[in-house]
C-alpha positions in Angstrom: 355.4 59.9 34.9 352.7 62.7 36.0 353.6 66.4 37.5 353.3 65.3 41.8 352.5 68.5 44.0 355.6 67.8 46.2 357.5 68.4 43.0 355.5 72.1 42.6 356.2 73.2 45.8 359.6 72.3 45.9 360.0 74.1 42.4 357.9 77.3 44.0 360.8 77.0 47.5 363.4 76.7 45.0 362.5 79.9 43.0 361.9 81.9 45.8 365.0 81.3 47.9 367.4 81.0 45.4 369.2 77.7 46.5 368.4 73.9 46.2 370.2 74.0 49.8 368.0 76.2 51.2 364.8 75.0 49.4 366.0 71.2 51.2 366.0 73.1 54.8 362.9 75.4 54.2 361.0 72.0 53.2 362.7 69.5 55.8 364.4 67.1 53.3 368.0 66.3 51.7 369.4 68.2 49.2 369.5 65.0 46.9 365.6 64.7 47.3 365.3 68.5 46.1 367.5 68.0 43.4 365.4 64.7 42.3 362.1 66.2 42.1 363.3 69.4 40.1 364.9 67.3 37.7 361.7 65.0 37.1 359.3 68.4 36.7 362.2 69.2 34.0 361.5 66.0 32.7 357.8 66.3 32.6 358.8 70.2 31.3 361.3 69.3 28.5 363.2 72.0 29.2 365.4 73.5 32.4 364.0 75.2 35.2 366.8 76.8 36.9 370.6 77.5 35.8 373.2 75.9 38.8 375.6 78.3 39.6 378.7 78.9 41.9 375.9 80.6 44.8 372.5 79.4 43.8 370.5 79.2 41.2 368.8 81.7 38.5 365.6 81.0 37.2 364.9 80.6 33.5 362.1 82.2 31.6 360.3 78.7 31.5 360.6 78.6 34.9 359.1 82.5 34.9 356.3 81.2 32.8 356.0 77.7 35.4 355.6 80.3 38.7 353.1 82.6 37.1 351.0 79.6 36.5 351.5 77.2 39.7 352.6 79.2 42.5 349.3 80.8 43.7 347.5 76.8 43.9 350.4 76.1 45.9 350.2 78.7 48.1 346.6 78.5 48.4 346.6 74.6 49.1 349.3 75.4 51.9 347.0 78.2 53.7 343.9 75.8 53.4 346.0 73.0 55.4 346.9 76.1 57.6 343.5 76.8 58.5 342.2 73.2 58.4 344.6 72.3 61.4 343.6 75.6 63.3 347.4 77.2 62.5 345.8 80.7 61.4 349.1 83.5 60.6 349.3 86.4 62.6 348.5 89.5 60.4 350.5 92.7 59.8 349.4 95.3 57.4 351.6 94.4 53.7 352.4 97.5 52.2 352.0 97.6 48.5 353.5 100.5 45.8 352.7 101.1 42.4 351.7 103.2 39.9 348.4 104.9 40.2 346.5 104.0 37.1 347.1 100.0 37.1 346.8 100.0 41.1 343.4 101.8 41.0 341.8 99.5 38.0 343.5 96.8 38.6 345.3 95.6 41.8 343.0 96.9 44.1 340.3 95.2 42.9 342.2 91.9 43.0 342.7 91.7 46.4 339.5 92.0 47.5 339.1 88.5 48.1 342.0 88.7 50.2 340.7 91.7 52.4 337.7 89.2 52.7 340.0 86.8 54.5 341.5 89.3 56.9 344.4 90.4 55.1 345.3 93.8 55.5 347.0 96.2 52.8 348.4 99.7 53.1 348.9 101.1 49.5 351.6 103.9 48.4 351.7 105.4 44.5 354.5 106.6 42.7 356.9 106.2 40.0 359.0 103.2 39.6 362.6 104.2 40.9 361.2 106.3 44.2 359.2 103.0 44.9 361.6 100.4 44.3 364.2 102.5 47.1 361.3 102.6 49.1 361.0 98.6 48.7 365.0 98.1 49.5 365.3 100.4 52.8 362.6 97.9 53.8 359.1 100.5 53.9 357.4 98.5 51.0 356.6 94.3 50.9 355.9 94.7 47.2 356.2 96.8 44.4 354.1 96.9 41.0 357.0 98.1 38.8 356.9 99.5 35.5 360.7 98.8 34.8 362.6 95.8 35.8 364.6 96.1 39.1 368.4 96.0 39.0 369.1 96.5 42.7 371.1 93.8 44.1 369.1 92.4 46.7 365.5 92.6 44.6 363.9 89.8 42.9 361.4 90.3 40.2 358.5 88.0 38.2 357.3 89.4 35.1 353.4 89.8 36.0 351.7 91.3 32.8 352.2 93.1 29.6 350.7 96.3 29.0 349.7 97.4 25.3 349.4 101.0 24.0 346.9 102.4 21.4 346.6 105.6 20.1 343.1 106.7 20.5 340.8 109.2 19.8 337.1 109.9 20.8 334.7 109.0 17.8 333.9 112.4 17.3 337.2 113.7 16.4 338.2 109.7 14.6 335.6 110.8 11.8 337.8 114.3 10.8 340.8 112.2 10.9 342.1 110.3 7.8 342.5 106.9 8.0 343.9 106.1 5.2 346.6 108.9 5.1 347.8 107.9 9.1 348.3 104.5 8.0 351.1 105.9 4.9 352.0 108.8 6.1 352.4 108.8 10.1 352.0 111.8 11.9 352.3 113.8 9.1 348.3 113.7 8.8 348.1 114.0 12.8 349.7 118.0 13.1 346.4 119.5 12.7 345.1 117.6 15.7 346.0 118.2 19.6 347.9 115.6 21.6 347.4 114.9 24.7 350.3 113.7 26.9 350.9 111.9 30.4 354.1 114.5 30.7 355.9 117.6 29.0 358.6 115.0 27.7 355.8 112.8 26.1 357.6 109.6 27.6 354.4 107.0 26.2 354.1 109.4 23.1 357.3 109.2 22.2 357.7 105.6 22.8 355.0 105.0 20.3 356.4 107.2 17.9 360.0 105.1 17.6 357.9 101.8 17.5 355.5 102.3 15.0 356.7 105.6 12.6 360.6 105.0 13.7 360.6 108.7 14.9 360.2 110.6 17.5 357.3 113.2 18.2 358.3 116.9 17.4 355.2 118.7 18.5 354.5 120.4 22.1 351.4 118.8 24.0 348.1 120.8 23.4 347.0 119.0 27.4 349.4 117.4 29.5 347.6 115.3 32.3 350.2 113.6 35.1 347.5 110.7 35.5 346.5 108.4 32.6 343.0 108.5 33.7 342.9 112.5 33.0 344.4 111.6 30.2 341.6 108.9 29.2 338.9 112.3 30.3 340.7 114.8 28.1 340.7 112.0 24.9 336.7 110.9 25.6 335.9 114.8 25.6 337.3 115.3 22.1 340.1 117.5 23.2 342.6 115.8 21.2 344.4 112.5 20.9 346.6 110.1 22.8 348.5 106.7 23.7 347.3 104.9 26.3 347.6 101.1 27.6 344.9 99.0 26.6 344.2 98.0 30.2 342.8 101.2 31.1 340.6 102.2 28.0 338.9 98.7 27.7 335.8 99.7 28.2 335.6 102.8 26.5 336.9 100.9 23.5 334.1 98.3 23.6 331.3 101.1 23.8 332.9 103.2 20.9 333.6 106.2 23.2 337.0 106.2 21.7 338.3 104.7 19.0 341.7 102.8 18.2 343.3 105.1 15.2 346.1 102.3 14.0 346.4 99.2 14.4 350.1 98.2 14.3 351.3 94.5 13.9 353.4 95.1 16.4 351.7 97.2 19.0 354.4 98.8 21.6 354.0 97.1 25.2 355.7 97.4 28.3 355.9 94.6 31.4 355.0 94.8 34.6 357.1 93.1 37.3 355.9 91.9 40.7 359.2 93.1 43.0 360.4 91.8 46.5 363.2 92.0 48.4 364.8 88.6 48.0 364.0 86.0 50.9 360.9 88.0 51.1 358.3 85.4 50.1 359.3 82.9 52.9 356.8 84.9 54.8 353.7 83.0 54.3 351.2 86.1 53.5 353.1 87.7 50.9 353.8 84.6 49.2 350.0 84.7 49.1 349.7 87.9 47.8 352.7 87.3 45.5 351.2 84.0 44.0 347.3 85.9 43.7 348.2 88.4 41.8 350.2 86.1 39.7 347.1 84.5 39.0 344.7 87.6 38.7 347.0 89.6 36.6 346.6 87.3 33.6 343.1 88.5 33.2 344.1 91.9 33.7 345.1 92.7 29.9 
């Protein structure tokens, strides 16, 4: 037996609405035909997708992974049939939050395409709780979100995990010593400025628990409320920082800075792609939903 598409876009209804009865009337079939082509993907899967219960269904991380991978083909497939049979969607602006630094080098740039095909996009920056009450009172489609939601009424898909480094230009990395970071911690770092996202050091501190198991003691030399400031202050030798991988990539690859540790377990923290539940029915954020699902495994 091979994976059909029917089975796919079933799956992707299922996921989205949150119900093998409402999956059957969304798609224009009997429950028992829903039922039978989720349980022959879960066949071909070797594991569960979703976990029946008393209202619904919950998705399971294999089913996480399943949506990241197939839900922007399906989606795509479904617009080209749109188009081919002249049934273009009307077009409203989709209005997108998230945090400043991944939006800028990252989500913007992915939608291009998309802007290319006549979507339109209003985008609002923030932190993650103002956003996500912006998303439930209704004036956001979509949030980026650093933390994942707990609002009843939200539904979340982990996007894209986000490594930190601690950095310094390659100036400063040749008065620093190696050798004594790597045994002693920062012990061999209080000679040397820090550079923080915020007076409470949130990434800094973070870090610290991960890698040394303790936290940072020391006040900021520069504190910089936007990561790419922060990248400036680090390139320009004014001291030393954490910052997520994402952002520093290319400054990394031309040896402006340089990573000062390499952990073997390097602290990360997910993204999540959030929507009010019911949400995706509408066909152009289930677009959007499904594209950046696809772009944001290149992000990292």
């Amino acid at each position: 037996m091979s994976v059909q598409l029917n089975w796919l876009r079933t799956f992707v209804t299922v996921y989205r609405l949150g119900s093998f009865t409402k999956a059957a009337h969304r798609l224009g079939i009997s429950q028992p035909a829903v039922t039978h082509q989720i349980r022959n993907l879960e066949k071909e899967m070797g594991r569960p997708l979703f976990e029946r219960l008393p209202h619904g269904t919950q998705p399971t991380p294999a089913a996480d992974g399943l949506l990241r991978e197939v839900q922007g083909p399906v989606d795509a497939l479904g617009q080209a049939v749109q188009r081919s049979m002249g049934n273009e969607v009307a077009h409203r602006p989709l209005y997108i939050g998230g945090p400043v630094e991944l939006s800028t080098t990252r989500l913007i740039p992915s939608v291009s395409d998309l802007v290319a095909e006549g979507m339109q996009f209003r985008f609002r920056f923030g932190l993650a709780e103002e956003l996500l009450t912006d998303l439930g009172a209704g004036e956001l489609d979509l949030v980026l979100s650093t933390i994942r939601p707990r609002s009843r009424g939200i539904s979340a898909t982990p996007l894209v995990d986000e490594e930190f480094v601690l950095l310094a230009s390659a100036e400063l990395a040749a008065r620093i010593p190696r050798d004594r970071l790597a045994a002693e911690g920062p012990a061999a770092l209080a000679d040397i400025p820090l550079i923080s996202y915020a007076e409470s050091l949130p990434i800094i501190r973070r870090y610290w628990r991960t890698v040394f198991d303790t936290v940072p003691v020391v006040t900021p030399a520069v504190v910089v409320p936007d990561l790419r400031g922060a990248l400036a202050a680090v390139r320009s030798s004014a001291g030393i920082s954490i910052l997520p991988t994402y952002l520093c990539a290319e400054e990394m690859a031309s040896g402006d800075v340089v990573p000062l540790l390499q952990p073997e377990v390097p602290p990360i923290n997910t993204f999540y792609l959030a929507v009010r539940q019911g949400e995706l029915s509408h066909p152009q954020l289930a677009l959007l939903h499904g594209h950046l699902l696809m772009k944001g495994q290149l992000w990292t």
